[in-house]
LUMMAR-871164 format. One line per 5 residues: for each residue x, y, z of C-alpha. Coordinates in steps of 0.1 Angstrom, whole numbers, plus 5000, padded with zeros to 4 digits. Last residue first. Layout:
<recs>
X:Y:Z; ... $
</recs>
This chain:
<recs>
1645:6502:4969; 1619:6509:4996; 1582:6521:4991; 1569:6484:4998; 1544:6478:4973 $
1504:6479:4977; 1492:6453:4958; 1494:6445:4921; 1478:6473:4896; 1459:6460:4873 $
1431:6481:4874; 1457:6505:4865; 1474:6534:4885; 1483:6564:4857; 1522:6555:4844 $
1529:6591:4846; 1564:6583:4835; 1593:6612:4837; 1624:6595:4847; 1621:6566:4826 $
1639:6527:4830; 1605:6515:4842; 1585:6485:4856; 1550:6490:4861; 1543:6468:4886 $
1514:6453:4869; 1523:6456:4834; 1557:6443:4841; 1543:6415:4861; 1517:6398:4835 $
1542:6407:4810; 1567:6379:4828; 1580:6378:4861; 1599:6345:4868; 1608:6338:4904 $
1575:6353:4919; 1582:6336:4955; 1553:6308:4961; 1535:6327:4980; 1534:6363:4977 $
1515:6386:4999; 1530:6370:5029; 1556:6402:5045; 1585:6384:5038; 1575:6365:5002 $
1561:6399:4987; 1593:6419:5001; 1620:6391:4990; 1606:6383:4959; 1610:6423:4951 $
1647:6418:4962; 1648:6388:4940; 1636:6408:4910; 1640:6391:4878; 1622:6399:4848 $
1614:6380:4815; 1623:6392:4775; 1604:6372:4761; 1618:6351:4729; 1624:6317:4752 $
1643:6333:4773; 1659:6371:4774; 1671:6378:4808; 1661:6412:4826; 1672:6419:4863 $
1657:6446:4887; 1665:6478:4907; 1644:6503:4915; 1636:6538:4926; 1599:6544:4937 $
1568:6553:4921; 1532:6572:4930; 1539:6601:4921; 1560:6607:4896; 1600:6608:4901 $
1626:6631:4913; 1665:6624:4906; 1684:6647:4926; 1722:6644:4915; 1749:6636:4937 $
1764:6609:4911; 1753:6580:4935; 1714:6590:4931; 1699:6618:4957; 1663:6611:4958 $
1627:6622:4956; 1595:6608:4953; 1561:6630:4944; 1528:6619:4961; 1511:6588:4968 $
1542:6571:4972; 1525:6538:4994; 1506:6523:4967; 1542:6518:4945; 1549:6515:4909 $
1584:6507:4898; 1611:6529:4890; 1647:6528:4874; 1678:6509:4870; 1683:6475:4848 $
1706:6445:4854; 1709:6427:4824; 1717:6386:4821; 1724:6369:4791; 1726:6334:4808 $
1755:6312:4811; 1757:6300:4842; 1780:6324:4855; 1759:6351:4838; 1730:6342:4864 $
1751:6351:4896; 1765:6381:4880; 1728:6393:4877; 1717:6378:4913; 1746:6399:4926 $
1736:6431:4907; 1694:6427:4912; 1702:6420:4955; 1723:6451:4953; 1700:6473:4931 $
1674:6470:4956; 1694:6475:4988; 1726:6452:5003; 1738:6424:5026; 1755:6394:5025 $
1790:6416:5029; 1810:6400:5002; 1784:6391:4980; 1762:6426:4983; 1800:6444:4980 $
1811:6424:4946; 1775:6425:4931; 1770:6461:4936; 1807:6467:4915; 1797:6448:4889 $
1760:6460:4886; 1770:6497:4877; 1787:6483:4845; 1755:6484:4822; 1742:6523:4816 $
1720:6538:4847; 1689:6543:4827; 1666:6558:4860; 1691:6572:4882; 1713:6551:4907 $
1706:6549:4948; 1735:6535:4969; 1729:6514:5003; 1700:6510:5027; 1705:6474:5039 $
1680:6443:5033; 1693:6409:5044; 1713:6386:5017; 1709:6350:5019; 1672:6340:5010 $
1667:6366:4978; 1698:6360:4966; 1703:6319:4972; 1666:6316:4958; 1677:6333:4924 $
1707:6309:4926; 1688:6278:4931; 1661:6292:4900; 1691:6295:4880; 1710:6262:4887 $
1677:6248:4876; 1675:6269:4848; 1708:6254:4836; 1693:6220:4839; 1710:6200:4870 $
1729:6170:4878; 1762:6169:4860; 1760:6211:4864; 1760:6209:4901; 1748:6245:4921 $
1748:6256:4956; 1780:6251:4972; 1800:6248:4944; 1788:6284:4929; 1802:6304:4960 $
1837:6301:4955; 1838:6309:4916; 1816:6338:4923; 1835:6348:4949; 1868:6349:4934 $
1849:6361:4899; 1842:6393:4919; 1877:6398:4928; 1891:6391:4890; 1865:6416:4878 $
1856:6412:4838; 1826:6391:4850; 1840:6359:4837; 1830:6328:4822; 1861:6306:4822 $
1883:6304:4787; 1914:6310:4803; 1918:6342:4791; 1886:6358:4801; 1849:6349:4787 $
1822:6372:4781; 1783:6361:4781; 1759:6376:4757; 1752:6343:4733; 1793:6337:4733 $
1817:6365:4742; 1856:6373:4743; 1888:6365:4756; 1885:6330:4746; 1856:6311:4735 $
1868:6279:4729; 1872:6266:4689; 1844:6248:4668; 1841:6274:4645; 1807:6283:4656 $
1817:6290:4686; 1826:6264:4719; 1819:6275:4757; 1832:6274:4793; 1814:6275:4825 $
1832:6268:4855; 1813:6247:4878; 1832:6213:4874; 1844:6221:4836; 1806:6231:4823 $
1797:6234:4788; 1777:6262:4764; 1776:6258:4732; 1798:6246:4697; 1804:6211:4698 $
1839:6202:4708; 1863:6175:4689; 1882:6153:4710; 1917:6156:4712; 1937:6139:4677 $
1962:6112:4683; 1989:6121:4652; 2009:6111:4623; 2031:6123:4597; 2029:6156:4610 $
2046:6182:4591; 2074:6206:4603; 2090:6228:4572; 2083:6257:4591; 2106:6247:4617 $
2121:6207:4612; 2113:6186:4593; 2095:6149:4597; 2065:6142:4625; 2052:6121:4650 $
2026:6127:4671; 2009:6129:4707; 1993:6158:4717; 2004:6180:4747; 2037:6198:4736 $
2037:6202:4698; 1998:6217:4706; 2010:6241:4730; 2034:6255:4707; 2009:6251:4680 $
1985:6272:4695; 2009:6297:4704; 1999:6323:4681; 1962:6321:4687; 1941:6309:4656 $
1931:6272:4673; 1916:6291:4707; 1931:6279:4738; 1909:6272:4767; 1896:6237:4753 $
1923:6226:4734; 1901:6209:4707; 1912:6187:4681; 1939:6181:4656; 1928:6166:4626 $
1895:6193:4627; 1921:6216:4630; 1932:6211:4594; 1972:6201:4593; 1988:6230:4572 $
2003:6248:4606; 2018:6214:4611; 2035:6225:4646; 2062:6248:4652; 2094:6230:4665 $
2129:6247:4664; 2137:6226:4695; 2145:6263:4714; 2112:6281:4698; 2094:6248:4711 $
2108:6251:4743; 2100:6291:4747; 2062:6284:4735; 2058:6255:4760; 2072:6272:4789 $
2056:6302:4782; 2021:6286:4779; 2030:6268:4813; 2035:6299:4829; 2072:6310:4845 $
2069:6331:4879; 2079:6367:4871; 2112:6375:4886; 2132:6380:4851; 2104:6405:4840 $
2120:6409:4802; 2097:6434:4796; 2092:6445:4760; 2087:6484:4748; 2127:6492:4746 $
2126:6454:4723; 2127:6417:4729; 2105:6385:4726; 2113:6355:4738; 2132:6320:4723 $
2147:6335:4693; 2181:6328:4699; 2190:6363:4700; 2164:6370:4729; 2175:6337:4749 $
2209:6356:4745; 2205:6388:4759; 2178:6372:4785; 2208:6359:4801; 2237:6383:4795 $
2210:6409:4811; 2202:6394:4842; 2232:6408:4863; 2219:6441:4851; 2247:6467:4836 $
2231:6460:4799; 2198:6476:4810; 2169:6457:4818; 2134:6467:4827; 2124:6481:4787 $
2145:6454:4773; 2171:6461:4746; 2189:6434:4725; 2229:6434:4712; 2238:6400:4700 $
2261:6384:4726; 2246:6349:4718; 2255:6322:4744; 2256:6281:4727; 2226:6259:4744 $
2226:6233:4765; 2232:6253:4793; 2209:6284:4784; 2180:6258:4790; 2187:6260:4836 $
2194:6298:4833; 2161:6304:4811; 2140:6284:4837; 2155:6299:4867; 2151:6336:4855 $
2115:6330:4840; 2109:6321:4875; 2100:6283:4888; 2077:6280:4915; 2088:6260:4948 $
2080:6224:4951; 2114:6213:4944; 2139:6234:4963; 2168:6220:4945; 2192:6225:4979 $
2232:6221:4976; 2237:6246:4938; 2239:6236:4908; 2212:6227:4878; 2221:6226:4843 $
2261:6217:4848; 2254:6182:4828; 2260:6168:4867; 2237:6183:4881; 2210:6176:4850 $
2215:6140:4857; 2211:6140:4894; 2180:6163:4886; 2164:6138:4869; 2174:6107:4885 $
2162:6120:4920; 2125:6130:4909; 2112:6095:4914; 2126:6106:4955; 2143:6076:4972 $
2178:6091:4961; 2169:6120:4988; 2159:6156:4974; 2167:6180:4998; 2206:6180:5003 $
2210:6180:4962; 2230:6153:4945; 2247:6152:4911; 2255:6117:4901; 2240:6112:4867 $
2216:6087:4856; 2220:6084:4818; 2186:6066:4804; 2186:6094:4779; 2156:6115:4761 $
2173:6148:4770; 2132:6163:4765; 2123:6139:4797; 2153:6155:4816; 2139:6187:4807 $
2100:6181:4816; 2111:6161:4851; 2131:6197:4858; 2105:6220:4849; 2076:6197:4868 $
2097:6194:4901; 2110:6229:4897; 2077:6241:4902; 2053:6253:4874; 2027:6283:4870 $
1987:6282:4856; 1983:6309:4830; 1978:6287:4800; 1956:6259:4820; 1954:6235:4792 $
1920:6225:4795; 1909:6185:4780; 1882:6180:4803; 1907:6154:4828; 1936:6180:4825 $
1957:6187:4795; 1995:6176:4794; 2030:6183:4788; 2061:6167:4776; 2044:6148:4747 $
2065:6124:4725; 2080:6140:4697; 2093:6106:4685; 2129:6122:4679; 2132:6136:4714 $
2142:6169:4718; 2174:6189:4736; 2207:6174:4724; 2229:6167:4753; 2256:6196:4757 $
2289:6199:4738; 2328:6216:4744; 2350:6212:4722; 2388:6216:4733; 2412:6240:4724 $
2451:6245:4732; 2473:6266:4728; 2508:6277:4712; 2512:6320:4724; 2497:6352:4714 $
2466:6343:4691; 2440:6361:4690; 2410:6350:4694; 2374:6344:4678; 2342:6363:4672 $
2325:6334:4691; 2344:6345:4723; 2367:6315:4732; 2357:6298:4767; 2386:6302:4791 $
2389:6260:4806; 2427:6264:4819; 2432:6237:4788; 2416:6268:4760; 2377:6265:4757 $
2356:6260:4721; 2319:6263:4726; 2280:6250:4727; 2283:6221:4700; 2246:6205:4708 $
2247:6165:4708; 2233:6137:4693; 2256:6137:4660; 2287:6161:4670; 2293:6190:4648 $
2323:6209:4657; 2319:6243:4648; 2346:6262:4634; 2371:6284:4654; 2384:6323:4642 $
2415:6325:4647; 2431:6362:4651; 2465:6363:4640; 2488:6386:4670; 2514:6364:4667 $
2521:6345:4632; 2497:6313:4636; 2501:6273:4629; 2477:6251:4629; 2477:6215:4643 $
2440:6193:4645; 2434:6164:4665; 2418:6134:4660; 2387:6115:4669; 2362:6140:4695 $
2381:6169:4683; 2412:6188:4700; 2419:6216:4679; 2461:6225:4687; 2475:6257:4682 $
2513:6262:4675; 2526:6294:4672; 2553:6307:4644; 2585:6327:4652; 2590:6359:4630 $
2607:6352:4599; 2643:6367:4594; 2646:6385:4550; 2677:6374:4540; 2700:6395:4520 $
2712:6389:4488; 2747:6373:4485; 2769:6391:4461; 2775:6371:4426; 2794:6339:4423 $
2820:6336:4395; 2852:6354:4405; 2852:6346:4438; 2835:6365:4465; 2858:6366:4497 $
2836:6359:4529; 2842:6323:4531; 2876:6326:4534; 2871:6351:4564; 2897:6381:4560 $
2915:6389:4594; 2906:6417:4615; 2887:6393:4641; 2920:6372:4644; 2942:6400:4656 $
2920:6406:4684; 2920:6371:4693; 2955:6369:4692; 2963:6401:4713; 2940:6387:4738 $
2959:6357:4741; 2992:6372:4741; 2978:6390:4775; 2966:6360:4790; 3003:6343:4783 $
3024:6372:4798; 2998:6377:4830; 3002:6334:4840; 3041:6337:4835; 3044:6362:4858 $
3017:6342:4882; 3042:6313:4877; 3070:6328:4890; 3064:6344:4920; 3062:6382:4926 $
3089:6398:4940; 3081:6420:4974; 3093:6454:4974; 3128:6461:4993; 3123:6485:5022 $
3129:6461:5050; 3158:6444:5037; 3176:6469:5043; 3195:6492:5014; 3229:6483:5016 $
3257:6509:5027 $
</recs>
């Protein structure tokens, strides 16, 4: 019986049996092939082995993109490069940066991958005629202390560029109307301002102004200390680098004070430390002039001096010398008035400057000064009302102020002091007799004493006793220290003014004046008091003085201080 056609196997066709016999020659040929001998592999008789070859590691191509031509090296991965500068005449190289703009660290890179570097410059800072930048006022002060807005800072830099460039920066606060516009368009677009509002009439901080110069310089990462910055401070990159170029001091004792508003004598010391310009140390003074509240031996003379006289000069550094210059006028040693602030000259024909002339101290400025910055306020506020130097003697201005004393303040009980007080007491008098218009003794002899010293007299406010009709027996009193000073009969506590004039040493006693004048026994006021007086009153600086009543006595003397 035949199997059925149902459980026969299916045949496959033809062509895939032929298909399966050919792959599988195929393979057997290949495999055969690979055991075969390679003709080129069989040394001959003559040629010795092959040695083997040592495989390079592929190179990387970087590419220095100068100003005129470019530059191709090539690098084995993982070389550092370290990149030159790129000297540009008129300009300041600040930094290499890769296409994406990554500035490369000045220690260099390494080098991973081909790249990419571009130069980047800023505008050189300084102008080859080393024209002025700054100036003195109508005296000839410099005004060390005094602070700058971003007006002045930014007119000064875009002055120091020394370019007719007009940039297109623009600022929401400044319209194109503004002289100031140019400027700080320019300096926008140079990357050295930023920002949508320039605030121009607002102070400039050490901050600000180092940010703003930083820009046209190359960054140092030298390691610095500052005693209120640590290297975690936003601010410390910044004053970092100013430090390592030499533009401000550093050190764990040295404030950076990033907040503090910027002076002028900062300004001018930090711009000539960042123009490498010194002054002609070797010039003689004499050539130079007078900077009339900045002594010729301080250390930033010459900074001030490079940025407020005109000159010209060759070098650079210490090797700076003034080929030509427009000296400043040339002080005579004395007293002078600048409006109503009195100033003076030495003997060396430089300002007196924290320190003294003829008995009279001086502050930093240059300005006569009490040594109290409150007390000068009102001295300093009161003197144009009642005294003009262009049109008075300086003894006028010293009778008008002796009047002002005795005529102005009203009598009020106030602190007693013992016979010999030692100087300093006055300061303090003075401030609360001027403030308040009122005061005792001692009061009216401490403001007229400050009062005198701002027009340059060598006044000396004494304490002690003076003789009296109406004490006929023993007077006692508790001074300021709490002690009970007790005096002969016959006297009262006192305070008074001394000035040496003329080779006398004369008294001053506006609350005396003010007694005799008040109650008619003196007419005119005594505004001088010479030995005449001092016999007759008695005037002492002793506890224990008998001081007997003389024919000369005066008359009777109010018993009040």
């Amino acid at each position: 019986m035949k199997p059925s056609e149902e459980g026969r196997a299916p045949q496959a066709p033809l062509w895939r049996l032929l298909m399966e016999i050919g792959l599988i020659l195929a393979v057997i040929v290949l495999a055969a092939l690979r055991f075969l001998p390679r003709e080129d592999a069989v040394p001959s008789e003559t040629q010795e082995p092959a040695e083997a070859v040592e495989v390079s590691p592929a190179l990387f191509t970087l590419r220095l993109h100068g100003m005129d031509k470019t530059e191709t090296l090539s690098f084995a991965p993982g070389d550092r490069f370290v990149p030159p500068d790129a000297p540009l005449e008129g300009y300041t190289f600040l930094r290499w940066q890769t296409g994406r703009g990554d500035a490369v660290a000045a220690e260099g890179m390494a080098v991973w991958e081909d790249a990419d570097l571009y130069p980047v410059y800023a505008m050189k800072l300084g102008r080859a005629d080393h024209a002025p930048y700054l100036s003195l006022d109508e005296h000839g002060a410099f005004h060390p202390g005094d602070t700058l807005s971003r007006r002045e800072v930014v007119q000064i830099l875009y002055f120091l560029l020394d370019t007719d460039l007009v940039g297109d920066g623009s600022f929401l606060d400044l319209p194109k109307k503004d002289p100031l516009y140019p400027a700080a368009a320019t300096l926008k677009q140079l990357g050295i301002l930023s920002g949508s509002r320039l605030h121009p009439d607002e102070t400039v901080t050490r901050r600000e102004f180092l940010d703003m110069l930083c820009a046209l310089f190359p960054r140092s990462s030298a390691d610095v200390e500052f005693s209120d910055l640590s290297p975690q401070d936003e601010d410390y990159d910044l004053f970092r680098s100013a430090a390592a170029l030499g533009w401000i001091e550093s050190g764990p004792e040295t404030a950076a004070r990033p907040d503090e508003e910027l002076t002028r004598l900062e300004l001018a010391s930090i711009l000539s430390a960042a123009m490498d310009r010194h002054g002609d140390k070797y010039r003689r003074n004499s050539l130079v002039g007078t900077i009339l509240d900045l002594r010729s031996d301080d250390a930033h003379f010459w900074d001030v001096a490079e940025a407020v006289i005109p000159h010209r000069a060759s070098g650079t550094g210490a090797e700076e010398r003034w080929t030509r210059c427009t000296p400043l006028p040339q002080q005579k040693e004395g007293f002078f008035f600048l409006g109503t602030d009195l100033h003076a000259i030495d003997e060396h024909g430089d300002p007196v400057v924290n320190g003294s002339y003829a008995g009279v101290s001086f502050d930093g400025e240059g300005v006569v000064t009490s040594g109290d910055p409150e007390l000068d306020r009102l001295v300093r506020d009161l003197l144009p009302r009642l005294v003009d130097p262009s049109d008075m003697t300086r003894e006028e201005m010293l009778e008008k102020l002796f009047i002002y004393t005795l005529d102005q303040l009203r009598y009020r009980k106030g602190n007693y002091y013992p016979p010999g007080e030692p100087a300093g007491w006055e300061i303090a008098e003075a401030k609360s007799a001027l403030s308040r218009k009122a005061g005792n003794c001692y009061s009216f002899a401490a403001a007229f004493c400050v009062l005198a010293r701002a027009v340059g007299y060598p006044a000396e406010a004494y304490t002690g006793s003076i003789r009296t009709e109406t004490t006929p027996l023993s007077n006692s009193y508790t001074d300021i220290h709490g002690e009970e000073i007790v005096l002969p009969a016959r006297r009262t506590p006192h305070g008074w003014v001394e000035i040496e004039m003329d080779g006398e040493s004369l008294i001053f006693d506006p609350e005396l004046s003010f007694r005799l004048f008040a109650d008619g026994s003196a007419s005119p006021f005594i505004f001088k008091a010479g030995a005449a007086e001092r016999r007759s009153y008695a005037y002492s600086t002793e506890r224990d003085d008998p001081d007997p009543l003389s024919p000369e006595a005066s008359p009777a003397v109010a018993a009040t201080p």
